[in-house]
N, C-alpha and C positions, 0 to 999 in steps of 0.2 A: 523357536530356536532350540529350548531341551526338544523336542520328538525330532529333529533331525538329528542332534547328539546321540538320541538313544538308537534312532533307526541304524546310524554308522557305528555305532556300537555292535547294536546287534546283527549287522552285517561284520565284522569281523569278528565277532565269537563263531560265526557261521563256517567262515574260510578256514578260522583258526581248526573248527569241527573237522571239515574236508582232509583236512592238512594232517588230523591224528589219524583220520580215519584209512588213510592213503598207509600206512606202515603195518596197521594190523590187514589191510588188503594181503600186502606183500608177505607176510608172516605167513597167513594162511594159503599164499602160492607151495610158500617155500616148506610148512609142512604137507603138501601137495606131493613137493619131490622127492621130500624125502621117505615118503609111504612106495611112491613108484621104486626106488632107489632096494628098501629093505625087503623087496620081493614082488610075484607077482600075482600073488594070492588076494583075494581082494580089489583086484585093478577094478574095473566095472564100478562097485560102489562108489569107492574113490571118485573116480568121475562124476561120477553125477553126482556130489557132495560139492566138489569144486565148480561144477557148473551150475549150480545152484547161487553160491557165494557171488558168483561174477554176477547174477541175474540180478541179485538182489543192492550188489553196486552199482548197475547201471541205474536202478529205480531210485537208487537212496539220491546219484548224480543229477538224473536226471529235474527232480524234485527240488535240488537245491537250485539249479539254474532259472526254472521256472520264480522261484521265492524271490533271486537277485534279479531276474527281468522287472518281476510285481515289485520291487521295490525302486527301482529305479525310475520307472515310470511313476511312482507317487512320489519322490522325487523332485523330481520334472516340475508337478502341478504343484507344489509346495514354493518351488524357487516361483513358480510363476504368480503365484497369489501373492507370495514377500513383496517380488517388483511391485506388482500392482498399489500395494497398499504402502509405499514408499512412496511412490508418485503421489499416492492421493495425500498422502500426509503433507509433502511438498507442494502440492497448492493451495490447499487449504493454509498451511503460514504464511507461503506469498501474499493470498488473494486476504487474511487475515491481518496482514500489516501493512498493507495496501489503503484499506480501508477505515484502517486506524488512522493511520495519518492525514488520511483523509478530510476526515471526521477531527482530529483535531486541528488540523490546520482552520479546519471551520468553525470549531468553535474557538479559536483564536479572535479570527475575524467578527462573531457575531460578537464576542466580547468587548473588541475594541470598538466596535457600532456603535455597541449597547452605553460604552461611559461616554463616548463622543455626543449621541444622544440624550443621557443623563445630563451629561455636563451644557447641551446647548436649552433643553426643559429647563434647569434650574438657572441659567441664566437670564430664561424668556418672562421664569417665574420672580426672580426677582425687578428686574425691570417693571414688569406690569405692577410688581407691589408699590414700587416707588412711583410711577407713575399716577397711576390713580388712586394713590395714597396720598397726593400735592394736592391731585385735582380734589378729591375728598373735601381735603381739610381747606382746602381755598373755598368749597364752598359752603361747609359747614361755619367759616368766618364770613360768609356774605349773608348767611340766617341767622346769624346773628346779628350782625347789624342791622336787618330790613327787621329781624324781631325789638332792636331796641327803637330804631325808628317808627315801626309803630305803636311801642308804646307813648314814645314821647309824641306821636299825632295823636294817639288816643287820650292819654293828657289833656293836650292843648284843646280838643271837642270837648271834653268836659269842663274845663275852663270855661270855654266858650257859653257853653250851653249853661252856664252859671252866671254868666255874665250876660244882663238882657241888652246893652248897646249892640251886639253881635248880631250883623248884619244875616239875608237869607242866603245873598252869593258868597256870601267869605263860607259858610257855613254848606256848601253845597261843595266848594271847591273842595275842604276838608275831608269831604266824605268819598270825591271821587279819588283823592289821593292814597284814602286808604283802600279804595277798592282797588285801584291800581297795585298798589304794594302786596296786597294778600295773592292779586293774581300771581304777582315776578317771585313771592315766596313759592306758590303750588307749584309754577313751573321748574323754581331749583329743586324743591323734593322732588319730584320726577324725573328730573335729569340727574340724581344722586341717586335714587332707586333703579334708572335703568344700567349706571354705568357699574354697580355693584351686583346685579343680576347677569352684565355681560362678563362680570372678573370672575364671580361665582361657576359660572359657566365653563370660563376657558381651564379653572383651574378642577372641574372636575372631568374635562375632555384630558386634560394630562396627566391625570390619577390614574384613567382608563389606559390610555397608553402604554404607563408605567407598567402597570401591571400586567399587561399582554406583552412587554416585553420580557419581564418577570418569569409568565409562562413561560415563554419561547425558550429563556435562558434554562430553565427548571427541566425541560426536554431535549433538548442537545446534552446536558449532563448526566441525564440516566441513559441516555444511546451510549454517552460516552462509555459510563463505568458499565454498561452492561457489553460493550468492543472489548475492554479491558478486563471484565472477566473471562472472557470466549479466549481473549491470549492467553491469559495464567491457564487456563483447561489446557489450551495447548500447548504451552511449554511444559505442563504436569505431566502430557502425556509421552511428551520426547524422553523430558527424566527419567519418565516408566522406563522408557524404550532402552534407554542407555545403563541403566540399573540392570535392567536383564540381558544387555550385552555384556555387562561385566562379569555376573553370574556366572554365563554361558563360556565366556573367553577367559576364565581362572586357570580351567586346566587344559589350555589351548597354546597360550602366549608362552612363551619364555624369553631368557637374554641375548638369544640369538635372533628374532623377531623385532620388526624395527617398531611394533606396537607392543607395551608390555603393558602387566597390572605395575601400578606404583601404590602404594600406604603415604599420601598423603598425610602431613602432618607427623610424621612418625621419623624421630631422632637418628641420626644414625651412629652405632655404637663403636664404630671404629675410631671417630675423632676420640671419644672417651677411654677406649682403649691405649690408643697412641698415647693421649696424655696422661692418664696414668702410669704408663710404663715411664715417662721420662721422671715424673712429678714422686712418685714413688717405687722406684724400681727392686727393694728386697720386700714390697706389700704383694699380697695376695692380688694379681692385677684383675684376673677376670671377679671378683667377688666386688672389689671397688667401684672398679666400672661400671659394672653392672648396677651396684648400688646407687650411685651418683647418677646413671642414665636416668632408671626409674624414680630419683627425688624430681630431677627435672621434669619428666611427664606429667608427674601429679600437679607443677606448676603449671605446665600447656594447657590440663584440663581445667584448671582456675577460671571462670568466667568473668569473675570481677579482675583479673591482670590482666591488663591494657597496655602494653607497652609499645606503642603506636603513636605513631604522628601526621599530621594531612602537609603532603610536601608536593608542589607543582612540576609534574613529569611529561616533556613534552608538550607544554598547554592544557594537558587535564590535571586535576585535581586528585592522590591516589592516596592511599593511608600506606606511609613504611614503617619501617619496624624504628623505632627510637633508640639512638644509639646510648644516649644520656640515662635510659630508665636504671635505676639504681642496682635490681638483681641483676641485669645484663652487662654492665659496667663490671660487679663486683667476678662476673664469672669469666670473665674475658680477663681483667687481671690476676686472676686466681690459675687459670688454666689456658690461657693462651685464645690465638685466634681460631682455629680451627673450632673448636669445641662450640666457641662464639656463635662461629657462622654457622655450625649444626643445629645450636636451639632458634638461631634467629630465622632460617629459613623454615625449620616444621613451624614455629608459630605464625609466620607468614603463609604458610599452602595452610593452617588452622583457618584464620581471619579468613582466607578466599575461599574453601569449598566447603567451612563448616564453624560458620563463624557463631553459630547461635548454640552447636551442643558439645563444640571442641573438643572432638574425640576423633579420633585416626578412619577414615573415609579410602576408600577404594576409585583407583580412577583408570581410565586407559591413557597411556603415557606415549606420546609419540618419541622415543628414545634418539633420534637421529637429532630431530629440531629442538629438542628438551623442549616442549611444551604439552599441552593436553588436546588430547586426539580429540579431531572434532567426528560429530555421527555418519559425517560423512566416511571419511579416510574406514571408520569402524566395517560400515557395511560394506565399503568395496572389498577390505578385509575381507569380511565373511562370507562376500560373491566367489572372491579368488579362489576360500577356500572349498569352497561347495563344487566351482568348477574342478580343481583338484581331484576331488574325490569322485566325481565323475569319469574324469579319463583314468582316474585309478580303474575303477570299476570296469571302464570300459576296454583296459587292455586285459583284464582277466576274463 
């Protein structure tokens, strides 16, 4: 955008050149005639002094048309690579937010999977706890009883076998009963050892789970934040873009143009005026004003003053200016409403286009709609104005 400024620049220094050069032309006609005029001594020379002069205006003309062809045509290729790379900037955000939202709508989804899942694992885990936590203990009380009962069988054989009336069949009975018992014991440990190798089991298959869902989640959120860096790249570059449309369009725009620059944030000195004049009218009004504007500023640029409040507009949620904060109270009864609404608005365009170094910001201002131009309205701007200069060129 500056080498097209400069090329139209330097194509009217050029014209501006032709345009001086066009009267010493004519000077040197017209001391031409006046040489013919004071005699005819000399004629001959004369001539060919003057026809000399014309020669060397046709080559200086000729040379500059050649220059505005060569520049028109690079031109041409200039507007043609702009378009180009406006397009591509425009699909690239489309196909960029396309695929954001994409991506998070899906990791929405995998999230709500993932607790739905969580939540039906820890419901599958505690049941199994409870579960074979009864069966456990139900038969960790049936080993003990078959352990107390055979002690008290073991007991009674040594009784026995203490006592010589003790017949060989009471005494044969005794012993298959505890073989019996020791077996219905070995088979509860084994049925207590396998149903704690199958708990063991199911709850290290859902550790594994967990944690490959874990992964899963750990990987949709670096795609995520790495989509979400790729948008800030791109909205950083639009910023560039618009930053250097404002540069460019400073000394292009004026109040007659339905696009102008505005100073956001930046007081306007008439309300202060005006109320000066009525508030003190034998005071020095422009030294007042002027003073009292510039105390206010120094408060706009205040980081720590917050005179703001989160108020529901239309169904969103928006931060306005608070009418209750105490400086803003005290300045509105002191000096009226006007004055009011001059600081309440620049701290309001501070908070939106420069909320973190609240300092006065340059913007393109759509003047018709009072709002702020968007890049687009900007560039067709700059198309219009490009074609302009075009057919300027083109009727010369």
């Amino acid at each position: 955008m500056k080498e097209e400024t400069g090329r139209t620049m330097h194509f009217q220094e050029e014209l501006n050149f032709e345009e001086k050069f066009q009267p010493h032309s004519q000077l040197g006609r017209g001391k031409c005639r006046e040489e013919q005029e004071s005699g005819q001594h000399g004629e001959d020379f004369r001539g060919n002094v003057c026809e000399e002069a014309l020669k060397k205006e046709r080559k200086i003309v000729a040379s500059l048309i050649q220059e505005i062809e060569y520049k028109n045509q690079h031109l041409s290729e200039l507007q043609q690579k702009y378009d180009e790379t406006t397009a591509s900037f425009r699909a690239l955000i489309t196909e960029l937010t396309e695929n954001i939202n994409f991506q998070h709508k899906k990791f929405l989804a995998m999230e709500l999977e993932y607790q739905i899942r969580e939540k039906m694992l820890m419901d599958e885990n505690t049941r199994l706890h409870k579960d074979c936590g009864a069966e456990i203990r139900w038969m960790q009380s049936q080993n003990r009883r078959l352990h107390c009962e055979l002690e008290g069988k073991t007991r009674a054989l040594e009784e026995c076998k203490t006592q010589k009336y003790l017949k060989h069949c009471e005494h044969r009975r005794f012993l298959q009963e505890i073989k019996k018992l020791k077996e219905e014991l070995q088979l509860q440990d084994q049925k207590s050892k396998a149903i704690e190798n199958n708990f063991a089991a199911q709850i290290t298959e859902l550790r594994n789970e967990l944690e490959e869902k874990s992964d899963e989640l750990q990987y949709q959120e670096s795609l995520n934040n790495t989509l979400i860096l790729k948008e800030l790249l791109s909205r950083q570059e639009l910023q560039d873009a618009r930053n250097e449309s404002i540069n460019s369009l400073k000394d292009v725009l004026n109040n007659r143009t339905t696009l102008v620059i505005k100073r956001m944030g930046e007081i306007d000195p008439k309300a202060f005026q005006e109320a000066c004049l009525q508030k003190f009218p034998n005071g020095d009004l422009e030294y007042i004003s002027a003073k009292l504007c510039s105390s206010w500023e120094e408060y706009l640029r205040d980081v720590n003053w917050q005179p703001f409040k989160a108020a529901t507009i239309k169904g969103n949620l928006q931060e306005i200016v608070d009418e209750d904060d105490e400086k803003l109270k005290e300045l509105r009864n002191e000096y009226g409403e006007a004055v009011y609404r001059a600081v309440a608005n620049a701290v309001l365009e501070l908070n939106q286009y420069n909320p973190s170094g609240r300092f006065v910001v340059s913007e393109v201002w759509n003047s018709k709609e009072g709002r702020r131009a968007t890049l687009k309205e900007i560039i067709q701007y700059l198309i219009k104005q490009v074609k302009t200069h075009k057919r300027k060129r083109g009727s010369l």
